[in-house]
NULUMSE-241882 format. One line per 2 residues: number of its first residue (from 1); their letters; for each residue x, y, z of C-alpha. Coordinates in steps of 0.001 Angstrom, whole numbers, plus 500000, padded with zeros to 6 digits. Layout:
<atoms>
NUM> a> X:Y:Z | ...
</atoms>
This chain:
<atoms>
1> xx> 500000:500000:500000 | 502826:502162:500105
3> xx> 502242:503561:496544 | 498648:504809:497446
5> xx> 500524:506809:500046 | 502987:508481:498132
7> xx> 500050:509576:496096 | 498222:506695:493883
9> xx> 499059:503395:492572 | 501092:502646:489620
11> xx> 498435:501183:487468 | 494780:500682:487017
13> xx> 492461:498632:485092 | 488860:500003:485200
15> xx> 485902:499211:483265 | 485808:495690:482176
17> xx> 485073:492226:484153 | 488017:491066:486819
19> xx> 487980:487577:487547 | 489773:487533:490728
21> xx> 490043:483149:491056 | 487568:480788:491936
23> xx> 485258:481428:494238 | 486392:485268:494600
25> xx> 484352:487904:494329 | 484503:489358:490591
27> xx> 485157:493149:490187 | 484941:495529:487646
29> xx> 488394:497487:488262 | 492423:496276:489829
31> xx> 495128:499013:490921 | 498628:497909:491022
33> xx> 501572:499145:492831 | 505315:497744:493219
35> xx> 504522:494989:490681 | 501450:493252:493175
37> xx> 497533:493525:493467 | 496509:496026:495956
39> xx> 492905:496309:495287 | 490030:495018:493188
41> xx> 486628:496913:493593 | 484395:499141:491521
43> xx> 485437:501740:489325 | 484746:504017:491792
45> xx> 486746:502396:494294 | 489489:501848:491936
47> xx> 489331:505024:490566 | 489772:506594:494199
49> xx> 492966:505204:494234 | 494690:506596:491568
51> xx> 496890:509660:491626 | 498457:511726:488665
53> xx> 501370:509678:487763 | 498832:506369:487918
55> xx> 499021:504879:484278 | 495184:503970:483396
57> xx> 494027:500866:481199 | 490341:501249:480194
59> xx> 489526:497578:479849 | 486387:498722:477532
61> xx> 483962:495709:478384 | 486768:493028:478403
63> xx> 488011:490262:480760 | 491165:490543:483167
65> xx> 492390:487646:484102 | 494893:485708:486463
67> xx> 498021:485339:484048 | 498181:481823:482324
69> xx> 500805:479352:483948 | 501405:476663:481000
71> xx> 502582:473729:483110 | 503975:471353:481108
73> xx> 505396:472433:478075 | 509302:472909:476305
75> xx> 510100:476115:475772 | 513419:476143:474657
77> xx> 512339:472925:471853 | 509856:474879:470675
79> xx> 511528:478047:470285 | 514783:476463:468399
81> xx> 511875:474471:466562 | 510004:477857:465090
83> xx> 513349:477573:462424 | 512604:473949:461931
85> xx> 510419:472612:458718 | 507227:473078:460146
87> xx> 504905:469655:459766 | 502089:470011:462180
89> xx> 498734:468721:461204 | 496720:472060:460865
91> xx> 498895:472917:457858 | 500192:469500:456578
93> xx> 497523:466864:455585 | 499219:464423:453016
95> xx> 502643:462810:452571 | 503342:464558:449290
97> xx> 503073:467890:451259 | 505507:466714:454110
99> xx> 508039:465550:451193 | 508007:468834:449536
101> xx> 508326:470519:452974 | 511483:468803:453592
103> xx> 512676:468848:450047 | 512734:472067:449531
105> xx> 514418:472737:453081 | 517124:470284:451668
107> xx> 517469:472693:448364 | 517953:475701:450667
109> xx> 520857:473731:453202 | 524184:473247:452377
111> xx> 524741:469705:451058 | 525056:467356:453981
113> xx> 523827:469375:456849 | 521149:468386:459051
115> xx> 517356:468824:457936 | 514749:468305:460975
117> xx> 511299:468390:460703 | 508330:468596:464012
119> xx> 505019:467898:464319 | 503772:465605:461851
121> xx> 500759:463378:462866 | 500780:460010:460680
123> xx> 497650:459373:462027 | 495994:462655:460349
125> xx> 497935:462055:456833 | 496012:460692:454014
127> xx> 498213:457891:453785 | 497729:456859:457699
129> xx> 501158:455694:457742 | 504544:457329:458727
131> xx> 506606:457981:456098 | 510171:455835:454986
133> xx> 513386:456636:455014 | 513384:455474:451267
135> xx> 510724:458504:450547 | 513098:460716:452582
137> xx> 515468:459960:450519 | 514197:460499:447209
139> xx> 513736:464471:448524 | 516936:464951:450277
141> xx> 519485:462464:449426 | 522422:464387:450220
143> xx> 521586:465659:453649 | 520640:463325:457273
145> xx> 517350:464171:457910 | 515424:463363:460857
147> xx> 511401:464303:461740 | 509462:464012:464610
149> xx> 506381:462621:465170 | 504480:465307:466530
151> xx> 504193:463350:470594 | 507623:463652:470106
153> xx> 508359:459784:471305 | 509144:458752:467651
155> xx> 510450:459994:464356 | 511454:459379:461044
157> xx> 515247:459205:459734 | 516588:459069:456026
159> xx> 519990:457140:455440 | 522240:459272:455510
161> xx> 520851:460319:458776 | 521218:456141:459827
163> xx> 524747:455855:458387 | 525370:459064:460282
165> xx> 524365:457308:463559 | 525978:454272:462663
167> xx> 522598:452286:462486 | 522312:449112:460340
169> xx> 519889:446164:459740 | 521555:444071:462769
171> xx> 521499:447225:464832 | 520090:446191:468287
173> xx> 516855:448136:469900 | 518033:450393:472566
175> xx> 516331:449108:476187 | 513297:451114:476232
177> xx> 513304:451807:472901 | 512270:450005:468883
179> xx> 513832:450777:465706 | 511424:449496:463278
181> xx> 511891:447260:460582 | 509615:445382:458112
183> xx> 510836:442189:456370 | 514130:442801:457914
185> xx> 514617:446354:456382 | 515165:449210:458215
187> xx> 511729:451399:457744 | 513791:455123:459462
189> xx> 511163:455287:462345 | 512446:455272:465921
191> xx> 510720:454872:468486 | 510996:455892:471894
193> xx> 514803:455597:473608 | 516346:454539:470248
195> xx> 515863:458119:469109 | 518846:459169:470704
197> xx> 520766:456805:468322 | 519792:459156:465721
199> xx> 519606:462609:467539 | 522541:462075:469151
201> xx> 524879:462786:466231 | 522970:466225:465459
203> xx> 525190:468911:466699 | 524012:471033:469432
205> xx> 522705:474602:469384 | 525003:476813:470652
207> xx> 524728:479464:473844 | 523484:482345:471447
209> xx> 521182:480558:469445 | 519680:478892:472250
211> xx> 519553:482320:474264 | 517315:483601:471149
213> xx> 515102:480655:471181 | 514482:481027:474904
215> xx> 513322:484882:474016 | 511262:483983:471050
217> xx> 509450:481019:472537 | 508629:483294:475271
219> xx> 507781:486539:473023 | 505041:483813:471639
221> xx> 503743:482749:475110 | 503060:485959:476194
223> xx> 501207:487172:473258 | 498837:484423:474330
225> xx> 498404:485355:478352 | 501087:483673:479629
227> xx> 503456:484934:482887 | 504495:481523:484615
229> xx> 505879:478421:481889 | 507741:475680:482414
231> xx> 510191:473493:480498 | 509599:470061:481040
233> xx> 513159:468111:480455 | 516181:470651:479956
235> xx> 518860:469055:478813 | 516797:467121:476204
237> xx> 518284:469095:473467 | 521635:470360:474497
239> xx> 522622:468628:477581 | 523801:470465:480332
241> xx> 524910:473858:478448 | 520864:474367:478791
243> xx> 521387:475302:482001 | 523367:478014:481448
245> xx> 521836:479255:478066 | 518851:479592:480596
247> xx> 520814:481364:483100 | 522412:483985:480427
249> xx> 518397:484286:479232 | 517687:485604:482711
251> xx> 520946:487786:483210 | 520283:489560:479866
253> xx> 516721:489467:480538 | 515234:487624:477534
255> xx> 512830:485819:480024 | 509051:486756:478993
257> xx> 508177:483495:481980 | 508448:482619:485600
259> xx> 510076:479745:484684 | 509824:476331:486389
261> xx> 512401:474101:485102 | 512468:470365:485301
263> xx> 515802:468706:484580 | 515978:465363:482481
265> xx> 516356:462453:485045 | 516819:459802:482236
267> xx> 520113:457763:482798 | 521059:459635:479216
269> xx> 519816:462790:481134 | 521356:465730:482789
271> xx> 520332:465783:486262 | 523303:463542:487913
273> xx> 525538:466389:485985 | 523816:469262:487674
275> xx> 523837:467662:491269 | 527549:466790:491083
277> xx> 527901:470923:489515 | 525804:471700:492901
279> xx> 522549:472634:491422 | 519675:471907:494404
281> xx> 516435:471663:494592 | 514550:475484:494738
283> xx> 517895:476925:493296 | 517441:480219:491965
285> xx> 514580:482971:491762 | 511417:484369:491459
287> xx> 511739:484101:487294 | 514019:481168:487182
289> xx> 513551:477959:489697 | 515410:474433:489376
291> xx> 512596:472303:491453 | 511898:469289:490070
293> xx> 513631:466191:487344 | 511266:463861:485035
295> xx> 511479:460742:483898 | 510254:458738:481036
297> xx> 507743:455315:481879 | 506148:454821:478525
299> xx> 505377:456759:475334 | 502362:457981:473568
301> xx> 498852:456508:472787 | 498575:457985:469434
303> xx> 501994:456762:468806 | 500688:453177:470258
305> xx> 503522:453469:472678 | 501844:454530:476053
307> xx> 502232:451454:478309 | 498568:450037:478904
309> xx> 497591:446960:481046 | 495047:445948:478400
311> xx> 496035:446009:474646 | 495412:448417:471276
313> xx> 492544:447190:469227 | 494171:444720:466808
315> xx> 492979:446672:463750 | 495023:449519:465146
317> xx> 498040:447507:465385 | 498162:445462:468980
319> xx> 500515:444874:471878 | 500347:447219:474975
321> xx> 503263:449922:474331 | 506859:450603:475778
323> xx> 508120:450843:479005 | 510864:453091:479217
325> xx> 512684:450645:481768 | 511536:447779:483713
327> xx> 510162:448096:487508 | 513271:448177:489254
329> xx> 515028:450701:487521 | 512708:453150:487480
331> xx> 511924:452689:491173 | 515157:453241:492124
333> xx> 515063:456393:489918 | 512238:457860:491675
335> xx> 513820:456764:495408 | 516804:458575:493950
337> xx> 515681:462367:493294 | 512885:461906:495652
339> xx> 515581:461690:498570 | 517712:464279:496884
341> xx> 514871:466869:497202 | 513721:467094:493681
343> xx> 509983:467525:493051 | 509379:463623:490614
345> xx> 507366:465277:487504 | 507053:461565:485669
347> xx> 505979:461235:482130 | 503173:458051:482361
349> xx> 500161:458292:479829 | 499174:454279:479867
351> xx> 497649:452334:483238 | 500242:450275:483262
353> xx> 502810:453080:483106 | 500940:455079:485935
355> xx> 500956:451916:487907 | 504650:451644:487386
357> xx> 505011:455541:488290 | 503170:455435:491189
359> xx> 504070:452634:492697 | 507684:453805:492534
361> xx> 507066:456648:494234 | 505020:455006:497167
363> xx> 508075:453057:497485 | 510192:455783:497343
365> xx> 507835:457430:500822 | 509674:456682:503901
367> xx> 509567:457897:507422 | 512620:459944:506750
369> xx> 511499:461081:503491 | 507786:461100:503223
371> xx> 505814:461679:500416 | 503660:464465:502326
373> xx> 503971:467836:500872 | 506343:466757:498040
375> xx> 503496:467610:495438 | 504978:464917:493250
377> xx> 503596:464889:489724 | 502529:462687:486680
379> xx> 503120:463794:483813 | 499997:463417:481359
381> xx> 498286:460836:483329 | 495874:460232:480295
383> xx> 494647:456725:481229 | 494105:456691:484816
385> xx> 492275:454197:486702 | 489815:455010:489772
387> xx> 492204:453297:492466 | 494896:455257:491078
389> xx> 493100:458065:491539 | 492628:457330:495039
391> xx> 495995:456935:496066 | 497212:459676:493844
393> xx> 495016:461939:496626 | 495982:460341:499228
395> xx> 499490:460986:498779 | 499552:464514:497809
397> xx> 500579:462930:493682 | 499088:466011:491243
399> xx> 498238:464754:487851 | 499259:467133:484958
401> xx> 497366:466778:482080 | 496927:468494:478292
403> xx> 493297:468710:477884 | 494142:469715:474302
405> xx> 494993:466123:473850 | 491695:465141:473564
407> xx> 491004:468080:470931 | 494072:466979:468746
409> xx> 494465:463168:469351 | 491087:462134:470290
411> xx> 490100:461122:466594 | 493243:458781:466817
413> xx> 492386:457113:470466 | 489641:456476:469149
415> xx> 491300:454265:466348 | 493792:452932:468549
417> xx> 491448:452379:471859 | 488289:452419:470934
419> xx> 485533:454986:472448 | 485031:453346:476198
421> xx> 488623:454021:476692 | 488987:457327:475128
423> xx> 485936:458617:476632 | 487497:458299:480010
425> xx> 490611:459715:479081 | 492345:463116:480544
427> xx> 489095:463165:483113 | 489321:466863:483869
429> xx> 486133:466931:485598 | 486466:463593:488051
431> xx> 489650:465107:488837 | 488536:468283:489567
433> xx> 486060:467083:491547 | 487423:464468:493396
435> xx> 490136:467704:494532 | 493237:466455:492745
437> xx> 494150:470190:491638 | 494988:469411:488152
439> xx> 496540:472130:486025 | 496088:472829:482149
441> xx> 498753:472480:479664 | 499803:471857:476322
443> xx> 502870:469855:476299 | 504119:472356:473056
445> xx> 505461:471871:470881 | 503538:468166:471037
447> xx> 500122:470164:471155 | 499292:473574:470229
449> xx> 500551:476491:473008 | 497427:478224:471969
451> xx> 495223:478684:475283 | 492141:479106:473623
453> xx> 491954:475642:471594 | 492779:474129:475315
455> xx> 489940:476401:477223 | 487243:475004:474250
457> xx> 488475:471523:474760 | 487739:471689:478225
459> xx> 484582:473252:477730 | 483522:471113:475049
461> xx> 485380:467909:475257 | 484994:467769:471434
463> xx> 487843:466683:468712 | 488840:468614:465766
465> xx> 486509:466419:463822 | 483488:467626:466470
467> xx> 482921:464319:467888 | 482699:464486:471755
469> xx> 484705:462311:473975 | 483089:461937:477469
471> xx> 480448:465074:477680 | 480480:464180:482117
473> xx> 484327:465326:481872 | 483396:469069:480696
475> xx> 484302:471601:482607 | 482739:475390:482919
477> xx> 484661:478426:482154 | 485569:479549:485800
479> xx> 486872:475761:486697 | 489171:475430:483348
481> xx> 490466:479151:484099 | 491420:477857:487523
483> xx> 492660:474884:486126 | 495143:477124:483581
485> xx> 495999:479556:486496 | 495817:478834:489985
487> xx> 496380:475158:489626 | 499391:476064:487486
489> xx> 501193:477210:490244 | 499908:475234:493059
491> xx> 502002:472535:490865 | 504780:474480:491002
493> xx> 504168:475828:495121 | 503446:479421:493710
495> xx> 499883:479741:494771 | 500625:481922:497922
497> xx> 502155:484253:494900 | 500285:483828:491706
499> xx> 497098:482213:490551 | 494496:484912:491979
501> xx> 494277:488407:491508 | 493629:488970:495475
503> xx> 495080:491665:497070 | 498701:491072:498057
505> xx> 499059:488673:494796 | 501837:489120:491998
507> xx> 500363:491482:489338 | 500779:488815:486743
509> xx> 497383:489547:484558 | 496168:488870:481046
511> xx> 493567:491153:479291 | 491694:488918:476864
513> xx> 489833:490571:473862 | 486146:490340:474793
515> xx> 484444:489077:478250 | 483833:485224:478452
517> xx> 481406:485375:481051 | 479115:487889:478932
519> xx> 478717:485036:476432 | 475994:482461:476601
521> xx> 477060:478862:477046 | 476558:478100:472850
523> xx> 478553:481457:471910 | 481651:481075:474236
525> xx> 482408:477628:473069 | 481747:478757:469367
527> xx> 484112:481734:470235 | 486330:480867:472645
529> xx> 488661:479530:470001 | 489055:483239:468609
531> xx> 490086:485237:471481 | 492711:486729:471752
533> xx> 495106:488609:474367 | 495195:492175:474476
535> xx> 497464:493068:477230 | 500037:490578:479209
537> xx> 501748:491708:482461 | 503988:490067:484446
539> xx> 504588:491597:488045 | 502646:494474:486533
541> xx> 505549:495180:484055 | 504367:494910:480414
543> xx> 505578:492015:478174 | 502529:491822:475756
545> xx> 500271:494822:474740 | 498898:493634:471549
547> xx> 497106:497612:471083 | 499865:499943:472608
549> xx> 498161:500740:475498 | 501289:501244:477702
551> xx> 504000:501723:474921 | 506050:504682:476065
553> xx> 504563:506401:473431 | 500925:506302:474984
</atoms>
């Protein structure tokens, strides 16, 4: 309150809808002073509060909002992948178009450097397979190329990208991991662990370049309402010089985030490095924390590699997935970080994966390291059974899923499951309900960063193809917002700071482009999908103001 005394706050909003959290009163105007909420009220109120240096936002009829905290994503992957060939489904619908893609990035490269492609869906081509290495090859036969599948948990290499890696028709799969072959031929898809045969021998982006895709990943996050993001296995990419490409991002302040950063636990992983370098658990600051290491159990089910008790439909292919590593190794991965501190944020989409998962960290529980308080995560979490449930809660284990899943992949569960299955899948409601605090995410670049395609798949539960996938799992507008915000950082033991816009709160806010909650049921979810942000602050500085409203110049 100190800025009200020296004569009036630093900002207000006025004239719009505030929605304060869940449960909280709304308001109709915010002041902010030394980057936290001091008030919500009426304009009046609000207005009262002001003083002649007070910068003023009229929010003209529009929605203020907690700032989005996007739990489970990769920000630096997605930002050095905005200069890869893009192959994501929304733009790229047949094989011929994903060959021409990469050809023509292979006319543009020097001869024999790396091509690498993201986001392709094999399930949404019109040929419904992956593609070869044989059809990479016709395209770009004189550079290693390598695409991802857009999970991410399998890809697509040419030869020269297999010669490059030393891979051959005896080759051995990798534990935890297939390299497919058909009539004893080498296909170029990878699956799972053996990727890192192939990705391996692609050389590493450097400090500066990955400095600049730290910026522009989060330049794009907060022109969508974003202030708190995470990224969900550093070292994936550039082992542990991520570290300090993040640390030079927050020195030189390219950091658009409150970042929560999760450290790759795999054995191939970076997080015995950073220990023995002396990074702890909670290291660091308000915009950059080291709290927590994941770990791979299974893969994806639209890949058919998320581990599942009972098996894919036959016509989709069979067999029950990939474990990442059998029982006892990755118990004694999870007894491992869990007594070194480390929050366990464990990637497990199948049952049988979550059952592995969890009952690795029950082990891992002791009476000199209980699980109480830990807040220990699963990653995804897609195909959760009711006991599972119940001793998720009654351990304190958050489940952290991507609703937008459902919106992108449902059409392939669906293929690869059947209904039954896929109708029970991602239950944001029963969890919501049942008080398991899960957050919203998007697990980008797997899934779309785009808020509003998440926020309509809650609402909606529907696919891209408009079929609905368990209607009793929709959520309503105030519990997905709380999902996206507050839950956000109770996964990341924030919500004493962020999450709300109570008084006392960090002024992290997002001004969306029209009011939600003036919209009748039938308009908002035909809408939703087209709102945009407006305004994004983050401890009530500006790092998004889609209109000028607070340029210097205004």
């Amino acid at each position: 309150m100190d800025g009200i005394r020296g004569g009036g706050v630093d900002l207000v909003l006025t004239g719009g809808t505030v929605w304060c959290g869940l449960d909280l009163p709304r308001a109709t105007a915010l002041a902010i002073s030394g980057g936290k909420v001091v008030a919500t009220g009426s304009d009046v109120e609000i207005g009262a509060l002001a003083g002649a240096a007070t910068r003023r936002v009229d929010l003209a009829g529009r929605l203020a909002i907690p700032a989005l905290n996007e739990a489970h994503m990769h920000l630096l992957p997605y930002g050095l992948g905005l200069s890869q060939v893009n192959l994501r489904a929304e733009e790229v619908t047949t094989l011929d178009e994903v060959l021409r893609r990469i050809g023509a990035a292979a006319k543009a490269a020097p001869k024999g450097s790396w091509i690498m492609g993201r986001g392709y869906d094999h399930g949404a081509l019109d040929v419904g397979r992956h593609p070869t290495a044989v059809e990479l090859d016709r395209v770009a036969p004189d550079n290693p190329v390598f695409i991802r599948r857009t999970c991410g948990h399998m890809g697509v290499a040419n030869s020269a990208a297999m010669q490059r890696a030393g891979v051959g028709h005896n080759t051995p799969d990798p534990e935890g991991g297939v390299i497919e072959r058909k009539g004893g031929v080498l296909t170029g898809l990878f699956q799972e662990r053996a990727m890192r045969l192939v990705l391996n021998e692609v050389p590493p982006p450097g400090e500066p370049e990955m400095v600049d895709a730290i910026g522009a990943a989060g330049e794009e996050l907060a022109s969508l309402g974003f202030a708190s993001a995470t990224d969900m296995n550093v070292g994936m990419t550039a082992g542990i010089a991520e570290i300090a490409a993040y640390e030079r991002a927050r020195k030189d302040g390219r950091l658009r985030q409150r970042m929560w950063q999760v450290l790759a636990g795999n054995p191939e992983g970076i997080a015995e490095a950073a220990w023995t370098g002396g990074l702890r658990p909670d290291a660091g600051d308000e915009m950059l924390r080291w709290g927590a290491v994941k770990v791979f159990a299974d893969g994806s089910a639209g890949g058919l590699t998320a581990a599942f008790f009972d098996p894919y439909l036959e016509s989709a292919g069979g067999g029950t997935g990939v474990f990442c590593f059998p029982d006892e190794t990755m118990h004694h991965l999870l007894g491992h970080y869990h007594r070194q501190g480390w929050q366990l944020d464990i990637h497990a989409i199948g049952d049988a994966a979550i059952e592995q998962v969890l009952s690795g960290m029950e082990a891992a529980g002791t009476a000199e390291h209980p699980l109480a308080g830990r807040r220990h995560r699963i990653e995804h979490c897609g195909f959760v059974t009711a006991g599972q449930r119940k001793r998720m809660l009654a351990h304190g284990i958050l489940p952290v899923p991507q609703p937008v899943f459902m919106y992108e992949f449902g059409d392939l569960y669906v293929k690869n499951l059947g209904k039954p299955r896929s109708e029970a899948a991602y239950p944001m409601r029963t969890w919501f309900d049942e008080g398991h605090n899960p957050s919203a995410s998007s697990d980008c670049p797997v899934s779309t960063v785009d808020p509003f395609i998440n926020l309509y798949t809650m609402l909606t539960r529907r696919t891209n193809k408009g079929i609905v996938l368990g209607a009793e799992e929709r959520l309503s507008l105030e519990q997905a917002l709380h999902c996206y915000t507050w839950a956000g950082a109770f996964s990341q033991f924030a919500e004493a700071k962020r999450g709300t816009l109570a008084p006392g709160m960090d002024a992290d806010i997002a001004v969306l482009s029209e009011d939600l909650f003036a919209l009748d049921p039938d308009a908002l979810t035909e809408r939703v999908r087209g709102v945009a942000c407006d305004l994004t602050l983050l401890g009530g500085a500006v790092t998004h103001d889609r209109h000028g409203v607070l340029s210097p110049a205004a």
